[in-house]
C-alpha positions, 0 to 999 in steps of 0.5 A, a space after each residue: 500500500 501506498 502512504 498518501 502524500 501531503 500536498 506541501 511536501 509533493 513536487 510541483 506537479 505532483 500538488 496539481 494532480 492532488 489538486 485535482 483529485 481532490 477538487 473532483 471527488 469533491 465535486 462528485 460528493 456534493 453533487 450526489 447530497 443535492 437532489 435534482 429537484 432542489 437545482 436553482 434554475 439559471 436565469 434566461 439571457 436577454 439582450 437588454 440592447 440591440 448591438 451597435 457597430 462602432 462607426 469610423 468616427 467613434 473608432 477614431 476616437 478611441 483610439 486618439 483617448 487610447 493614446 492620451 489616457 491609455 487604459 483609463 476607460 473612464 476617460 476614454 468614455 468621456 472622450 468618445 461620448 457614445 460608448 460605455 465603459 463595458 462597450 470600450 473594454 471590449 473593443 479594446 480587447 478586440 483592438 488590442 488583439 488585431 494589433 498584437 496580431 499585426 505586430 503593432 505592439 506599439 498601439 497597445 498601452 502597458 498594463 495598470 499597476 497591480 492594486 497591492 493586497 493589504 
């Protein structure tokens, strides 16, 4: 029979297979406690808005407050005017990958500091 091994004192790969183990026969143990008839119901997707192309003007934009506030969305929000803060996050993900694919490593902005823990 084998001893079973701590997670502390395994190698590196070894603590993932634990890991993983372990997260599955939990998964399995707590799914088989709840009764099917007791599974909260997930709520339906609605599209709330309508999806709106961004025009040449409003691309031009973004990118022009890009270069001044670099990831500052709420600025960039208020230098465009007719976007959200969520719809310019996901343009510029869009935006940021089209210019990491062209090699254009020069148009993406560094990344913000990381908020320290306390």
């Amino acid at each position: 029979t084998k001893k079973p091994i701590h997670p502390s004192t395994a190698a590196p790969s070894h603590r993932l297979k634990l890991f993983l183990m372990n997260s599955k026969s939990k998964k399995r143990s707590s799914s088989s406690k709840r009764d099917s008839s007791t599974k909260k119901a997930r709520k339906p997707y609605t599209i709330t808005k309508p999806r709106e192309s961004w025009t040449t003007e409003e691309h031009d934009r973004f990118v022009e407050a890009l270069k001044l506030y670099e990831r500052d969305w709420k600025k960039i929000e208020e230098y465009v005017k007719t976007k959200t803060v969520i719809q310019i996050r996901s343009h510029a993900q869009k935006y940021f990958l089209k210019m990491q694919k062209l090699g254009k490593l020069d148009c993406i902005p560094p990344p913000r500091p990381k908020r320290r823990s306390r």
